[in-house]
PAFIVO-865876 format. One record per atom (N, C-alpha, C, O, CB): x, y, z; atom name; residue in one letter. Coordinates in nm, 2 decimals. Glycine has a CB too. Layout:
// residues N
+--------+--------+--------+----+----+
:     xx :     yy :     zz : at : aa :
+--------+--------+--------+----+----+
:      X :      Y :      Z : CA :  A :
...
+--------+--------+--------+----+----+
END
This chain:
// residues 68
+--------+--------+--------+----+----+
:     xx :     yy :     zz : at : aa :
+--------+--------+--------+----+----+
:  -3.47 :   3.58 :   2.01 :  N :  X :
:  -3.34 :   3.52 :   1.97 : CA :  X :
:  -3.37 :   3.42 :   1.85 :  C :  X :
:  -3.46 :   3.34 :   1.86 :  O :  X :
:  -3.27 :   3.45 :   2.09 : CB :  X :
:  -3.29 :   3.43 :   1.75 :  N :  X :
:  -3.33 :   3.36 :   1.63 : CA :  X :
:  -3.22 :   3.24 :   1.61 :  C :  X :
:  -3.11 :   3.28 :   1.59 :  O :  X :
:  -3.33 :   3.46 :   1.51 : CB :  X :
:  -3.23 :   3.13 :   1.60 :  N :  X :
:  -3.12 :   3.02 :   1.61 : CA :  X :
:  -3.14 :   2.98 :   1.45 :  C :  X :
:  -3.25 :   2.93 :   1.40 :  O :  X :
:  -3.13 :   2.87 :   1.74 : CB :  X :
:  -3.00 :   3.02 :   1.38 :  N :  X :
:  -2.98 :   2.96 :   1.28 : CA :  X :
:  -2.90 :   2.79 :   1.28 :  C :  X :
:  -2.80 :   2.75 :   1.33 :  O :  X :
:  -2.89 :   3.06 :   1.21 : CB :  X :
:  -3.02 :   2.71 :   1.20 :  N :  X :
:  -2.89 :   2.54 :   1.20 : CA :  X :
:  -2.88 :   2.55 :   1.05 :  C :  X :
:  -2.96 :   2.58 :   0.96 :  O :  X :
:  -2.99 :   2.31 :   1.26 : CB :  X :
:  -2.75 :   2.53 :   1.05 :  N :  X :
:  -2.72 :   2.47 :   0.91 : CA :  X :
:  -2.68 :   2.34 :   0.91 :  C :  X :
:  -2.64 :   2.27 :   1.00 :  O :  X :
:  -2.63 :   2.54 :   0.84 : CB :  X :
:  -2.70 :   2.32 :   0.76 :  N :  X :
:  -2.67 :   2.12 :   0.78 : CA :  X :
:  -2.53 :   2.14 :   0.66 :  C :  X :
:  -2.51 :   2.23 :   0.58 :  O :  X :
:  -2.87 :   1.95 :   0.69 : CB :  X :
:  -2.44 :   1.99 :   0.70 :  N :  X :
:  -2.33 :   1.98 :   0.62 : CA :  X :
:  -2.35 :   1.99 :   0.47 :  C :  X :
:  -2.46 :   1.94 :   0.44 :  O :  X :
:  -2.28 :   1.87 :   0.64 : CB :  X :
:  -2.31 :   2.02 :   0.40 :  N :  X :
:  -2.26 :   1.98 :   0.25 : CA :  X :
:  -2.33 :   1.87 :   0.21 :  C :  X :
:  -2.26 :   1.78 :   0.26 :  O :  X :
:  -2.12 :   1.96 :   0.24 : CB :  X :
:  -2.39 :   1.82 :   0.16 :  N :  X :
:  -2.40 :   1.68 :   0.09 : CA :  X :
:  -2.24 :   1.63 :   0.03 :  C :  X :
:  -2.15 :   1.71 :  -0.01 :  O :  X :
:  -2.53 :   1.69 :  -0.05 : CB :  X :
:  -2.25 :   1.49 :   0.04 :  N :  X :
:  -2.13 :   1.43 :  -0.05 : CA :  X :
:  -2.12 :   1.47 :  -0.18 :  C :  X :
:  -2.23 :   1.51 :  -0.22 :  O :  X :
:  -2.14 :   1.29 :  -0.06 : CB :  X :
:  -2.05 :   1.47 :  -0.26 :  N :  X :
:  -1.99 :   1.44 :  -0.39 : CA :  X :
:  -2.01 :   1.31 :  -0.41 :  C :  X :
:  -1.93 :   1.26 :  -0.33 :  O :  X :
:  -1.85 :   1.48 :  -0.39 : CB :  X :
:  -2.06 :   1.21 :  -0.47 :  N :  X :
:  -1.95 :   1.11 :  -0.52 : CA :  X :
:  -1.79 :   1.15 :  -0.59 :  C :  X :
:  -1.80 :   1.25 :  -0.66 :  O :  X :
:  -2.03 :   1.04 :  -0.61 : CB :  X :
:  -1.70 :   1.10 :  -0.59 :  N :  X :
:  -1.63 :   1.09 :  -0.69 : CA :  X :
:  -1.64 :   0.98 :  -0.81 :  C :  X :
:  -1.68 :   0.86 :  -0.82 :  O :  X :
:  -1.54 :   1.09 :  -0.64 : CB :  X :
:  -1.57 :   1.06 :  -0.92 :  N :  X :
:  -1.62 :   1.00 :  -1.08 : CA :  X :
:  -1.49 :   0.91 :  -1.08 :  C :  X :
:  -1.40 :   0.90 :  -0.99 :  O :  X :
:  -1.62 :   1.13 :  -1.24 : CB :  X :
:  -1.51 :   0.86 :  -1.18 :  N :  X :
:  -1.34 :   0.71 :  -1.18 : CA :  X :
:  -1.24 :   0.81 :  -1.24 :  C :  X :
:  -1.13 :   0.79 :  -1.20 :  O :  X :
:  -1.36 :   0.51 :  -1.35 : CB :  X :
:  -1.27 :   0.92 :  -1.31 :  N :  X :
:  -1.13 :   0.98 :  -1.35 : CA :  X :
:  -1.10 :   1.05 :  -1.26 :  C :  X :
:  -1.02 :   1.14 :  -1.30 :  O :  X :
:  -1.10 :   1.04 :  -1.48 : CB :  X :
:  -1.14 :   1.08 :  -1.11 :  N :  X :
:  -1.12 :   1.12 :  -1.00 : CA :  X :
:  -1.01 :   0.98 :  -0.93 :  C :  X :
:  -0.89 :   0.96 :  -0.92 :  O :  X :
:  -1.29 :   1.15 :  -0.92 : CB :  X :
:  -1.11 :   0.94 :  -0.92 :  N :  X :
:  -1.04 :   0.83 :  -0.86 : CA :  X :
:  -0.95 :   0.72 :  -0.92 :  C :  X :
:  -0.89 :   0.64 :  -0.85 :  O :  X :
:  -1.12 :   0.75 :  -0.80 : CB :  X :
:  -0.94 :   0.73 :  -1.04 :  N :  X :
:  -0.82 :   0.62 :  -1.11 : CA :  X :
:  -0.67 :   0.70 :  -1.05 :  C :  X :
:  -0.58 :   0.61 :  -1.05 :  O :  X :
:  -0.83 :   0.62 :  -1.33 : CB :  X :
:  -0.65 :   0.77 :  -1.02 :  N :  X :
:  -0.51 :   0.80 :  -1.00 : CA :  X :
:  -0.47 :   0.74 :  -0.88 :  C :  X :
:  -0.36 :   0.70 :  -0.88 :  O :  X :
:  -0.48 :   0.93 :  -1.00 : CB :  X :
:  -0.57 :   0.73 :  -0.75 :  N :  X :
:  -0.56 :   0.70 :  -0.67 : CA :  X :
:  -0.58 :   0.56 :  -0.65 :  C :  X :
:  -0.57 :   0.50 :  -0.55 :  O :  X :
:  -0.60 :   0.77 :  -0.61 : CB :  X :
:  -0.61 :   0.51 :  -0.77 :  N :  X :
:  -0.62 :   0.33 :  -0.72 : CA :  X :
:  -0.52 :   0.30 :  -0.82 :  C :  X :
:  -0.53 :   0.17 :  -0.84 :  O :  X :
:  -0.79 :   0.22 :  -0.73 : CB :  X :
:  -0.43 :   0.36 :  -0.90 :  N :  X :
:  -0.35 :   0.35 :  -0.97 : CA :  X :
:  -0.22 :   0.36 :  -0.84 :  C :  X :
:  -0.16 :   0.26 :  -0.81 :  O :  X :
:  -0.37 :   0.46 :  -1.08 : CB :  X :
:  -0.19 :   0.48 :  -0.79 :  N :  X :
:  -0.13 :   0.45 :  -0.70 : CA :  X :
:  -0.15 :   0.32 :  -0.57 :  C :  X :
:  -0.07 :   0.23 :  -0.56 :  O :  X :
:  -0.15 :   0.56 :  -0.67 : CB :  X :
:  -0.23 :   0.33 :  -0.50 :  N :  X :
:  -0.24 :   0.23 :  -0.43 : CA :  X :
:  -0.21 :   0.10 :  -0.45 :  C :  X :
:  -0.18 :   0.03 :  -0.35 :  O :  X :
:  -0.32 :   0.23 :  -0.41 : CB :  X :
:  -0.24 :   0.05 :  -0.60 :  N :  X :
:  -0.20 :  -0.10 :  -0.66 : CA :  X :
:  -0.07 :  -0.11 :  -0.67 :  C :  X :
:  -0.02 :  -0.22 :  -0.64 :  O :  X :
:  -0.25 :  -0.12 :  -0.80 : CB :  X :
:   0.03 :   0.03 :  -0.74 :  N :  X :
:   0.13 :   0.02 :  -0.73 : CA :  X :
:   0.18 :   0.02 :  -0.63 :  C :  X :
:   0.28 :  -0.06 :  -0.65 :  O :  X :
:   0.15 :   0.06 :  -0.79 : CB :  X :
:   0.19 :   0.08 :  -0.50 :  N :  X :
:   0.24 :   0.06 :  -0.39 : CA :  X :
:   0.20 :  -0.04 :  -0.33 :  C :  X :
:   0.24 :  -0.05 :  -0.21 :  O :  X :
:   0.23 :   0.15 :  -0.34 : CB :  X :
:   0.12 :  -0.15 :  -0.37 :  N :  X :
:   0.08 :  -0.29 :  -0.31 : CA :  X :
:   0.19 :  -0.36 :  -0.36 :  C :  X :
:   0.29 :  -0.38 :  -0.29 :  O :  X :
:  -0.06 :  -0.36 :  -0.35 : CB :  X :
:   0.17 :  -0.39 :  -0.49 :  N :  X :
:   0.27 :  -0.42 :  -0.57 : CA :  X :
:   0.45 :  -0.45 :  -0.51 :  C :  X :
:   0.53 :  -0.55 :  -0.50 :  O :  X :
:   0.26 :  -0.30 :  -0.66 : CB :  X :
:   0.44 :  -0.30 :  -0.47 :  N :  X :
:   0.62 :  -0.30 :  -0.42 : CA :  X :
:   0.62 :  -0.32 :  -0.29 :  C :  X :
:   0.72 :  -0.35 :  -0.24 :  O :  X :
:   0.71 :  -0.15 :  -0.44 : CB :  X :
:   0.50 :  -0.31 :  -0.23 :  N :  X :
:   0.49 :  -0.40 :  -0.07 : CA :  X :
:   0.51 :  -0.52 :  -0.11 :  C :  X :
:   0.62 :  -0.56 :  -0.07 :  O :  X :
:   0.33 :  -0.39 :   0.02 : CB :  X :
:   0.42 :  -0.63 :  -0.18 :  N :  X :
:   0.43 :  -0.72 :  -0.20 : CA :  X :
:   0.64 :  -0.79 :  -0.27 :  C :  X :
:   0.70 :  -0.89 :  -0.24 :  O :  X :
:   0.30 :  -0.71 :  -0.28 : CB :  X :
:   0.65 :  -0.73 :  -0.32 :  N :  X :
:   0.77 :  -0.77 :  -0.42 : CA :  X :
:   0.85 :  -0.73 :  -0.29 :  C :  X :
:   0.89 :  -0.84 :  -0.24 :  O :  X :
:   0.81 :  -0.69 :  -0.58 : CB :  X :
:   0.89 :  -0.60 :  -0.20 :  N :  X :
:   0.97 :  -0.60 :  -0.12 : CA :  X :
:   1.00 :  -0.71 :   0.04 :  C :  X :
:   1.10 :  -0.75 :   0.11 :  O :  X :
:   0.95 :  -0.49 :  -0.10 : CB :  X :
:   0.82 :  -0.74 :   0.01 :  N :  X :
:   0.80 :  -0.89 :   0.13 : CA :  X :
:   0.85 :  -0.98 :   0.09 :  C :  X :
:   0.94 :  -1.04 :   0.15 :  O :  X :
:   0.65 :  -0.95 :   0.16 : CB :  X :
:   0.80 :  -1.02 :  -0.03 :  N :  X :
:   0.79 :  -1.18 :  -0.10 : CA :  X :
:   0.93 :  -1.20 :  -0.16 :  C :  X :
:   0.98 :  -1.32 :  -0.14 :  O :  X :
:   0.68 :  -1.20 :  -0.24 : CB :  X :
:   1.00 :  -1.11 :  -0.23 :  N :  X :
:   1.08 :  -1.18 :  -0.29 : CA :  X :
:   1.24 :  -1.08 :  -0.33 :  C :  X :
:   1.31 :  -1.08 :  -0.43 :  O :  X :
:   0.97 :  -1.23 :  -0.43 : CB :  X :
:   1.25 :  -1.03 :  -0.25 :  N :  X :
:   1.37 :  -0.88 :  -0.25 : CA :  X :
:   1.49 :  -1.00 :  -0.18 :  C :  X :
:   1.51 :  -1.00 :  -0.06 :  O :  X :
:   1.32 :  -0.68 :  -0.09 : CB :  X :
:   1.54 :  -1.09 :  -0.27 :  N :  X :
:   1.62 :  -1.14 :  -0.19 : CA :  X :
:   1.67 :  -1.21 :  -0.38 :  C :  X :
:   1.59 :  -1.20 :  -0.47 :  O :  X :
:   1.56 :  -1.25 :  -0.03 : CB :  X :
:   1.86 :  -1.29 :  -0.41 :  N :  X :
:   1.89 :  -1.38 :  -0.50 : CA :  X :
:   1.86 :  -1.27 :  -0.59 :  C :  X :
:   1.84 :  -1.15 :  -0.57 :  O :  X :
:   1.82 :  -1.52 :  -0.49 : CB :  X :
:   1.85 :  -1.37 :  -0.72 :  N :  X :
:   1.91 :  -1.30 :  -0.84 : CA :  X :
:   1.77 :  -1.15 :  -0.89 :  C :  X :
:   1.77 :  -1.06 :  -0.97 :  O :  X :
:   1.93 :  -1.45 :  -1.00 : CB :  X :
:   1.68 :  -1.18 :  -0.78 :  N :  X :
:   1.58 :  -1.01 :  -0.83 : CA :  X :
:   1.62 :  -0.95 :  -0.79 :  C :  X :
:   1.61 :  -0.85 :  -0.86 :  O :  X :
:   1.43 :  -0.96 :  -0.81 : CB :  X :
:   1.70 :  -0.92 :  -0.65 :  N :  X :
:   1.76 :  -0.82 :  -0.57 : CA :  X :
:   1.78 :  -0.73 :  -0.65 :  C :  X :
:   1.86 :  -0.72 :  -0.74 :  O :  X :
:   1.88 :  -0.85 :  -0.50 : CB :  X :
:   1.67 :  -0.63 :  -0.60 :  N :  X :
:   1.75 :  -0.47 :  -0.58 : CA :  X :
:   1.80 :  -0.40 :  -0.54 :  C :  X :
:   1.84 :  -0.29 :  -0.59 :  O :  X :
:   1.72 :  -0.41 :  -0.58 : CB :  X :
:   1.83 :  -0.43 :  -0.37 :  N :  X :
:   1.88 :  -0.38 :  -0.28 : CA :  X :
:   2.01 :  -0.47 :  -0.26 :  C :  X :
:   1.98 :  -0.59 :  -0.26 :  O :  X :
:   1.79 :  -0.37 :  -0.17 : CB :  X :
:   2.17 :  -0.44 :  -0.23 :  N :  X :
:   2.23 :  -0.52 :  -0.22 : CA :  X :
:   2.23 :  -0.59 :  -0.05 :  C :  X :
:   2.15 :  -0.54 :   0.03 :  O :  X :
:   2.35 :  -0.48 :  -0.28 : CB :  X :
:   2.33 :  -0.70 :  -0.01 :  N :  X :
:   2.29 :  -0.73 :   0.10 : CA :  X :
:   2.13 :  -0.78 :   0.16 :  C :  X :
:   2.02 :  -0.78 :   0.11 :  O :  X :
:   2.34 :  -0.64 :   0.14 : CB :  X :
:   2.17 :  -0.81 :   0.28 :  N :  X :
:   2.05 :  -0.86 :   0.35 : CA :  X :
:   1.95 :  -0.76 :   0.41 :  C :  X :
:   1.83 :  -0.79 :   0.43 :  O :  X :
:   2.10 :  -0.94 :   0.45 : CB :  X :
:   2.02 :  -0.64 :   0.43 :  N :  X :
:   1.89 :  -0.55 :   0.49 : CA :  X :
:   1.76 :  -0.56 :   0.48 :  C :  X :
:   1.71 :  -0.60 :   0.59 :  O :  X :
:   1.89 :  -0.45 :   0.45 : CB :  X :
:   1.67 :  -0.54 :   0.37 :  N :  X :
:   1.51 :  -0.53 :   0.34 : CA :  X :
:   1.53 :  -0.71 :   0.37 :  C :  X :
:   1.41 :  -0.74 :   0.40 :  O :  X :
:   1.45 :  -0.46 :   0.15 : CB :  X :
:   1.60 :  -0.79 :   0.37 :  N :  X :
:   1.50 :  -0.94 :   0.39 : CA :  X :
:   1.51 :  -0.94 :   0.54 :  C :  X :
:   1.41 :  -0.97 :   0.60 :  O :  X :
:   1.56 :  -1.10 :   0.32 : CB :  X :
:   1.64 :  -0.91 :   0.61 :  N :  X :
:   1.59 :  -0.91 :   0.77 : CA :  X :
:   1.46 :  -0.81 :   0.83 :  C :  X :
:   1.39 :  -0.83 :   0.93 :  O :  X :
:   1.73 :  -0.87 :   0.85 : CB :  X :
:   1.47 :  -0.71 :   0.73 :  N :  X :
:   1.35 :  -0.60 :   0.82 : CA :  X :
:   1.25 :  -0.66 :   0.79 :  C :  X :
:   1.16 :  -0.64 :   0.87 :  O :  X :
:   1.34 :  -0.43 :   0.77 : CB :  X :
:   1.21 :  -0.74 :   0.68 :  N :  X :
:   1.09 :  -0.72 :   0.65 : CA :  X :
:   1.04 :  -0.96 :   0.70 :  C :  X :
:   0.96 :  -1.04 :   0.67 :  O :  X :
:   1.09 :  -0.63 :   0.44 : CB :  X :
:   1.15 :  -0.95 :   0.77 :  N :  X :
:   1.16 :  -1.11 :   0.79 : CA :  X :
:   1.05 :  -1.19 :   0.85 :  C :  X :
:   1.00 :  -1.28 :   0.78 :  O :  X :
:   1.27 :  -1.15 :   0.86 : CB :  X :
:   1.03 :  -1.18 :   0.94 :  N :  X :
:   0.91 :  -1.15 :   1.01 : CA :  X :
:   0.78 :  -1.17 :   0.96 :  C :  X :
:   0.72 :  -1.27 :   0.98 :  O :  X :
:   0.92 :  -1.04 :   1.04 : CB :  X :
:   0.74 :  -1.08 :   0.91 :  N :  X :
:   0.63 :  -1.07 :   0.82 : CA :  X :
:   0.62 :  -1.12 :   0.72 :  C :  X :
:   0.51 :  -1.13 :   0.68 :  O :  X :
:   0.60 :  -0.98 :   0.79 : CB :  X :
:   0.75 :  -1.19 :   0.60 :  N :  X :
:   0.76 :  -1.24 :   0.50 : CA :  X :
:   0.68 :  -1.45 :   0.59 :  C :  X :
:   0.64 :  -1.55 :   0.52 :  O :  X :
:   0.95 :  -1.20 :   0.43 : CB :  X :
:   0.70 :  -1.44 :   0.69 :  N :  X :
:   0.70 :  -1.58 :   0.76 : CA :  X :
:   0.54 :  -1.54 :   0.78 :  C :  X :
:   0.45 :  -1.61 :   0.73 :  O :  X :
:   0.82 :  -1.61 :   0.92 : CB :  X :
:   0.51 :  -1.45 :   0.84 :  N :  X :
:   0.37 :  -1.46 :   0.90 : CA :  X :
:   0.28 :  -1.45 :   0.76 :  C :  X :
:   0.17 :  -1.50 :   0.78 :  O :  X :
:   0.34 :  -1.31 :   1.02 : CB :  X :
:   0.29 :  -1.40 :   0.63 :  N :  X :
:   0.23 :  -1.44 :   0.50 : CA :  X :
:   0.27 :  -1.55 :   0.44 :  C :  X :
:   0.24 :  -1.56 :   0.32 :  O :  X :
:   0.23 :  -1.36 :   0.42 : CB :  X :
:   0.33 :  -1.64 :   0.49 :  N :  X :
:   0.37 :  -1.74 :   0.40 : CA :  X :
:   0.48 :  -1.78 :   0.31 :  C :  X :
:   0.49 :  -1.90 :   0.27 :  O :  X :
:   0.30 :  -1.74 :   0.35 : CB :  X :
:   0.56 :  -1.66 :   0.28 :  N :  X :
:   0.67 :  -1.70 :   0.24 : CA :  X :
:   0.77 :  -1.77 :   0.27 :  C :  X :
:   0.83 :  -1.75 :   0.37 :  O :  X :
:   0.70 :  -1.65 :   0.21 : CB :  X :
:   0.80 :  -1.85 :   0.17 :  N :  X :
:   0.92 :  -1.94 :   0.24 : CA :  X :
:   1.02 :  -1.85 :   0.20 :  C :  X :
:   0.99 :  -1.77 :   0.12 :  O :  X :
:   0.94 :  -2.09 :   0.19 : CB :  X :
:   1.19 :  -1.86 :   0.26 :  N :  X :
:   1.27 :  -1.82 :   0.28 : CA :  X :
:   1.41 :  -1.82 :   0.31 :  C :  X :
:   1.50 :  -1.74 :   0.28 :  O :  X :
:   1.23 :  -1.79 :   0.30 : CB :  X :
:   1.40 :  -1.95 :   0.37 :  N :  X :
:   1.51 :  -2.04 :   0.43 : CA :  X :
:   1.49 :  -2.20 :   0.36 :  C :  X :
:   1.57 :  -2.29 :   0.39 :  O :  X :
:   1.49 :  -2.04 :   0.63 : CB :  X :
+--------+--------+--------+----+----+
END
């Protein structure tokens, strides 16, 4: 009986023009995490009303923003 092992694939690294899109993305979705925590309320409002400051109220207190 003959037992074949094979081993995984070695890694790839990825190259930066692999990966710039994806930390291009990610920054920008920090970004609008951040702006929808910190500051989605008064004359930047993009959303009208209070919605996004009550949902996100909570957490705007537990990072530090002031608010009230």
């Amino acid at each position: 009986m003959t037992h074949i092992i094979t081993h995984p694939a070695p890694a790839v690294p990825l190259t930066a023009g692999e990966l710039l899109p994806w930390v291009v993305f990610v920054g920008l979705l920090s970004l609008m995490t951040l702006y929808f925590v910190g500051a989605e309320q008064g004359a930047t409002s993009l959303v009208q009303g209070s919605a996004v400051h009550e949902f996100v109220h909570d957490g705007r207190h537990l990072l530090g923003f002031p608010c009230h």
